[in-house]
N, C-alpha and C positions, 0 to 999 in steps of 0.2 A: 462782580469783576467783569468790567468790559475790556473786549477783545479788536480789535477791527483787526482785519486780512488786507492787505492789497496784494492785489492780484495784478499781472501784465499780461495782456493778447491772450486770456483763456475765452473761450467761446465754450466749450463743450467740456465738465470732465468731471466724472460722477467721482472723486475722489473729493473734492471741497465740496459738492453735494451731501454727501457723508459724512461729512464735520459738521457744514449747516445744518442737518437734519440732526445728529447726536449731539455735538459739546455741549448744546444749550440743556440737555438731559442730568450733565455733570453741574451746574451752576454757572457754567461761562456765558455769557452774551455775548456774542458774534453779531458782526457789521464787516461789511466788505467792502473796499474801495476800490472797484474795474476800470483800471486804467488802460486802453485799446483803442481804436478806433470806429467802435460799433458800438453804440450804445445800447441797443436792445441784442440778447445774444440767448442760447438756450440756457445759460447759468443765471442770468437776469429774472429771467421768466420763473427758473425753477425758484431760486430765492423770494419774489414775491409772492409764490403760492404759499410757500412757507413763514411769508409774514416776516423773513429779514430784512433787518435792514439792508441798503446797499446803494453806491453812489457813482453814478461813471464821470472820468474822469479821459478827458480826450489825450492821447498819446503823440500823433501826428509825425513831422517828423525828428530828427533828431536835435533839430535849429528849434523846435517847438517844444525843446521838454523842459528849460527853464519854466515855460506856461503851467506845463505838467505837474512841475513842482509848486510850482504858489498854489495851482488849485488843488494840489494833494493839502498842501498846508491849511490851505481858505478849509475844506472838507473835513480834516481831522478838527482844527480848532471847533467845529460844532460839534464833534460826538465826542470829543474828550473821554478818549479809550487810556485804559492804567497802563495796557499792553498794548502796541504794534508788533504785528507778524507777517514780516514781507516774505515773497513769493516770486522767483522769476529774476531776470537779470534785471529790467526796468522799473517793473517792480519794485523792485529790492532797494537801487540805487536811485530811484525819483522820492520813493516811500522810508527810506531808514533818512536819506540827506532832511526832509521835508520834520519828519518824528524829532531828529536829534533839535532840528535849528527851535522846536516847540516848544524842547524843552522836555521832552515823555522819556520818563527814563527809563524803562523794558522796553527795549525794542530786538526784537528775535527774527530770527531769518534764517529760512530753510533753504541750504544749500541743493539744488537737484540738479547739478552739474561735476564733472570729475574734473578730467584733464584735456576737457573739451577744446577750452582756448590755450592752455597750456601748447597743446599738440596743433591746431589748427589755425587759433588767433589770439598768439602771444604778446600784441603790444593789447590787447583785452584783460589780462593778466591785472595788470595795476587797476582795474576800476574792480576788480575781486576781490582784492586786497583794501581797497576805498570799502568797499562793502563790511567785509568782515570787520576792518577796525570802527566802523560807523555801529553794528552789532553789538549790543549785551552779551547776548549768548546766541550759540549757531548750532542750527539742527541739522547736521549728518545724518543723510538717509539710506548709510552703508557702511561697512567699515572702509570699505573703498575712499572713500568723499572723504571719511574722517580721516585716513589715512593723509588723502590730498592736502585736506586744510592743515593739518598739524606739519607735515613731512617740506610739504614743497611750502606753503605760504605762511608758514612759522606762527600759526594762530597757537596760541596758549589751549592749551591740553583742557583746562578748568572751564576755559569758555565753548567747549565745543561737548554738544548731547545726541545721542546715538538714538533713535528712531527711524526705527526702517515704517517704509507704510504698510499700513493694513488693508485688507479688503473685504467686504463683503460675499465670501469665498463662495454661498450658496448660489447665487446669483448668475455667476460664471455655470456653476452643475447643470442647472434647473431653468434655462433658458424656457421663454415660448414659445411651445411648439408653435402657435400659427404666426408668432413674427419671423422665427425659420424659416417654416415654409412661405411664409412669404418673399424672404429675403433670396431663398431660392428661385424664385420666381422669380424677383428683378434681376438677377444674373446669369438668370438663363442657365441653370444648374439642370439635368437632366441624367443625362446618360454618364456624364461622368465621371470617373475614378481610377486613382485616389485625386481628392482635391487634396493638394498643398499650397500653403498659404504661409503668407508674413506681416506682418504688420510695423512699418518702418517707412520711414520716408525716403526718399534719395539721397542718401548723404553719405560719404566714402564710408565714412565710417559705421554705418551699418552692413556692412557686406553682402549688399544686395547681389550687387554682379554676379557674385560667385554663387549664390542659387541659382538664378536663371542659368548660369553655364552648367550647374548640374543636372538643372529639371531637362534641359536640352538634348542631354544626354538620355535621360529617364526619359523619356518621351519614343524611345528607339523600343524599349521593352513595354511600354505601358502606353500606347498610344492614344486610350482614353482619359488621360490623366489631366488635368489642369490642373495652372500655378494661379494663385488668386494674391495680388498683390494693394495691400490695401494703406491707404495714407501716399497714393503713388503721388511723386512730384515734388521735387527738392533741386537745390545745388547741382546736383548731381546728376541732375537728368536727363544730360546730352548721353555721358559715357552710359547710362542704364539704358537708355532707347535704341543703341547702336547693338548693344548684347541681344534687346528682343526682336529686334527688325529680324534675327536670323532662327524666331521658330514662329512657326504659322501661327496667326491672330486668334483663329478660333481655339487655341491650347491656352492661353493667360488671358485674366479679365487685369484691366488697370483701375482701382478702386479709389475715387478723394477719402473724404474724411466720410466716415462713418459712425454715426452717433449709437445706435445699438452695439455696443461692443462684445455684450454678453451673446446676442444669435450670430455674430460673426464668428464664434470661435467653433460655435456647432456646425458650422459650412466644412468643415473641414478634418480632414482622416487624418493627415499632417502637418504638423506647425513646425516652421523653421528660423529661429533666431542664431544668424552668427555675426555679429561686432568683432569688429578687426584685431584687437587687441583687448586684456585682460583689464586694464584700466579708464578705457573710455565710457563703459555705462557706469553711470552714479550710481542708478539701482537697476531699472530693468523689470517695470511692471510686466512687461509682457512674460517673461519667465512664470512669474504665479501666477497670470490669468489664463497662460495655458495649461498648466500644470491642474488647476483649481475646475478647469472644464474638460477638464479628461483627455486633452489631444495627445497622442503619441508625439514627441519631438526631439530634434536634433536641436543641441545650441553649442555655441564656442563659450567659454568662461570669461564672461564678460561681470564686473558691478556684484550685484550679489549672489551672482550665479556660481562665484568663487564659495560661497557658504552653504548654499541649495541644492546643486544641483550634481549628484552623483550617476558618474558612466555605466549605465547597463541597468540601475536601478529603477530611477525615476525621468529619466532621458537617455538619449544616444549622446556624448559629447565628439565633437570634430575637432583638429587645428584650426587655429586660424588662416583663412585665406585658402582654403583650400579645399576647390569645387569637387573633387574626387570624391571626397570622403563625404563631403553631403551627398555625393551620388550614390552611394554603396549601401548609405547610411539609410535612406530613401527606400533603397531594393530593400534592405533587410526590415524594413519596417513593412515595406507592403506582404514581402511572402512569410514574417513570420508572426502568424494570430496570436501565439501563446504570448511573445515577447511583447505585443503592444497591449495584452489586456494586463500584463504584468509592469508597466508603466504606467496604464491608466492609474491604476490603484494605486500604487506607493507613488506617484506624482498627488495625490491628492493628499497624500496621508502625509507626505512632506515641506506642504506648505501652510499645514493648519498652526505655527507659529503664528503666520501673517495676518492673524485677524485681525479685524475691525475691530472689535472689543481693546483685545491688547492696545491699538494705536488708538485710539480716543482717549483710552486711560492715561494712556503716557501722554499726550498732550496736555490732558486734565491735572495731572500731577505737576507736570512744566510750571504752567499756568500760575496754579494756587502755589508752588513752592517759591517760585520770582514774587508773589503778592505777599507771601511770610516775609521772604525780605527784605521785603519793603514795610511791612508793618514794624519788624524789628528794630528799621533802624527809623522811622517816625516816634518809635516810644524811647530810643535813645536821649541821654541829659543833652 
């Protein structure tokens, strides 16, 4: 059973890495079509060491993705895949339009979005709706999402399948020590504590602001404390830069993209995720990759944080929008030992659902069940 991926604007993300590296373990053959503007990227590079296949596909701009589509179409008619599995909003709607007009009739598509454009870019809406009815079946990776696509965009209940993703939970624990200590070294990590950290872009609806207005505060009782802010740089990043212009430079590091994601999470005493609102994350890897690497953390109930993640057990929860409470929230985590080793552990122990095993499997069941029926109805009179 062939499978091909399209993908939109990924460079970096060890989670399709961990599919290329497993489904092919189940009997799936995987191919990937990167459609972006960089033809050589770290997911490129990793797939050819692995002997995948994989095709880029230039994205350009929005006047240039007719282009995008003939050449997803020109691409697929050579690997004549049983399944497409689109990825990504461009992705999704260059790669499902391009499958459908070929004639491949599984075409699945992983929703990683909520009520993103609903709440921020609602004439966006209709081309989600384009997507889904271009869709087979559609993979919900929350009940959140599923909640969205069924409730708000009226997708049929039958066509929508629940996989949340998996991780290679060890990974996140068991980081190396000398890419740490290295990673300490290029940020000039020394003297201080506690480091807090995020990992979010600038985007309102991350609620960045309201950390930095708490760490600002934190910084009155804990003056050796840095905020390490990592993926900085979004939308948003006029209003986030007027919030740090007012705590001194040497207290926050501003961090782009960071490819080791697993020694980033060990930089760090505290991790801080709050999203504005209960329905804007789809899912919210960041919730298990800090949970999975032992950080002490504060989150608002964003995605599947609503199913994960319990107050005082395995995290601190805060309201939304509301920098106080990350400040308090902050204090009580730095002066109380017992409470943060008492989170480490049942934060671990709490997201051992999320395996990688579990999610390959359930892809690998997807997969061969859409191929049953299709054999089924080949052997029909």
């Amino acid at each position: 059973m062939k499978v091909v991926y399209i993908l939109s604007q990924v460079s970096k993300a060890v989670a399709f890495e961990w599919i290329a590296r497993d489904l092919p373990k189940k009997g799936v053959d995987v191919s990937f079509i990167l459609i972006g503007n960089q033809a050589v990227t770290p997911l490129s590079k990793y797939l050819d060491e692995l002997g995948i296949e994989s095709r880029f596909v230039k994205l350009g701009s929005k006047l240039n993705w007719f282009f995008s589509f003939l050449n997803t179409m020109k691409e697929l008619r050579k690997m004549r895949p049983e399944i497409v599995h689109a990825h990504l909003f461009e992705g999704s709607l260059i790669g499902l339009a391009a499958a459908k007009f070929l004639g491949i009739q599984n075409r699945i598509y992983t929703r990683h979005h909520a009520t993103f454009h609903h709440d921020f870019f609602p004439k966006a809406v209709k081309y989600d709706k384009m997507i889904n009815a271009m869709a087979t079946r559609i993979v919900a990776i929350s009940p959140n999402v599923q909640k969205v696509l069924i409730s708000k965009e009226g997708v049929d209940p039958k066509k929508v399948q629940l996989i949340p993703h998996g991780f290679e939970l060890s990974k996140f624990q068991n980081a190396d020590e000398e890419a740490v200590s290295a990673m300490r070294t290029k940020y000039n990590l020394k003297d201080e504590y506690p480091a807090i950290g995020c990992i979010a872009r600038y985007i309102e609806l991350k609620g960045v602001i309201y950390i930095i207005q708490a760490f600002k505060r934190f910084l009155d009782e804990q003056p050796n404390a840095v905020l390490m802010l990592f993926n900085a740089g979004g939308p948003f990043e006029k209003e986030v830069r007027k919030v740090l212009q007012t705590i001194d430079p040497k207290s926050y590091r501003e961090i782009g993209f960071e490819e080791d994601l697993f020694s980033v999470y060990q930089l760090l005493d505290i991790y801080v995720h709050v999203p504005i609102d209960e329905h804007i994350e789809a899912f919210g890897q960041t919730y298990v990759e800090a949970l999975a690497s032992k950080v002490p953390s504060i989150f608002t109930l964003s995605g599947i944080a609503k199913e994960l993640i319990k107050d005082g057990k395995n995290a601190l929860v805060v309201p939304y929008k509301d920098s106080e409470a990350i400040y308090q929230s902050m204090v009580r985590l730095t002066n109380d030992k017992e409470l943060r080793e008492d989170l480490k552990e049942q934060g671990i122990q709490s997201v051992q659902p999320y395996s990688l095993d579990r999610f390959i499997n359930s892809l690998s069941e997807l997969y061969h069940s859409v191929d049953q029926i299709k054999l089924i109805e080949e052997e029909k009179p």
